[in-house]
C-alpha positions as CSV (number, residue, x, y, z in Angstrom):
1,X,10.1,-1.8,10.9
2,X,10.8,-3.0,7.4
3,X,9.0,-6.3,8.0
4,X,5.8,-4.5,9.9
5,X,5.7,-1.8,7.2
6,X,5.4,-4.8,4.1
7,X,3.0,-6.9,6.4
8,X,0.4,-3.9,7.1
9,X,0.8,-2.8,3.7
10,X,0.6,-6.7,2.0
11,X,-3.2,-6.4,1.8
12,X,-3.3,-4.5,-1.3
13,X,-0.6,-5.3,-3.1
14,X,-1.0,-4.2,-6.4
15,X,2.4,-4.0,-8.4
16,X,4.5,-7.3,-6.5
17,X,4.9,-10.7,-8.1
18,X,1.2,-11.4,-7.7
19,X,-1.1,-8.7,-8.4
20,X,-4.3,-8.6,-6.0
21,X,-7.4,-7.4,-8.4
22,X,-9.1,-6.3,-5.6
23,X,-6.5,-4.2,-5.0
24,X,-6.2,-2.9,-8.3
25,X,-10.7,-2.6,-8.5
26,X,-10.6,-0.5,-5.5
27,X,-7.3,2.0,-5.7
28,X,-8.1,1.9,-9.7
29,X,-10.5,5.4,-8.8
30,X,-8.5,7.4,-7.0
31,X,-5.8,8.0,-9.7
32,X,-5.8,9.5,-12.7
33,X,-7.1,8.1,-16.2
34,X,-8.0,5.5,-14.2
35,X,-4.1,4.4,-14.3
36,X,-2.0,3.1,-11.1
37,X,1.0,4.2,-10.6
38,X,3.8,3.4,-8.4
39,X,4.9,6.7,-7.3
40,X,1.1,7.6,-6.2
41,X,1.3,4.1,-4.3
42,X,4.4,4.9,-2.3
43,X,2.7,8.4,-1.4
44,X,-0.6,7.0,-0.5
45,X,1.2,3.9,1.7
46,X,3.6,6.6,3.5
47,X,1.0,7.7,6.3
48,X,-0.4,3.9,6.7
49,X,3.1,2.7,6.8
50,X,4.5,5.3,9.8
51,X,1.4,4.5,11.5
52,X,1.8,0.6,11.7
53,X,5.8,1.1,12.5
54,X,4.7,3.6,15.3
55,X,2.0,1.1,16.6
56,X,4.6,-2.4,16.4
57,X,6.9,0.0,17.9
58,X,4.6,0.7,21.2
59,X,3.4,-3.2,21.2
């Protein structure tokens, strides 16, 4: 589940070794002063997350 969970959330890496600027151009809104942070990432990628695990888990 670990592995499923960082490969269905890899796509918008934004705080890892390698930032992704799209990433960071498209989540950039949605927090405030225009700031990410990593404790509104873990939030946001809880609910994607479950639902990848749940879907690798029925595959």
């Amino acid at each position: 589940m670990l592995v499923a969970g960082a490969v269905a959330g890899g796509g918008l890496t934004v705080i890892a070794n390698a930032p992704n600027p799209a990433g960071v151009a498209l989540l950039r809104r949605g927090f405030n002063d225009e700031s990410i942070g990593a404790g509104g990432l873990l939030v946001g990628a809880l609910a994607p997350t479950a639902v990848a695990c749940v879907a690798c888990l029925l595959l």
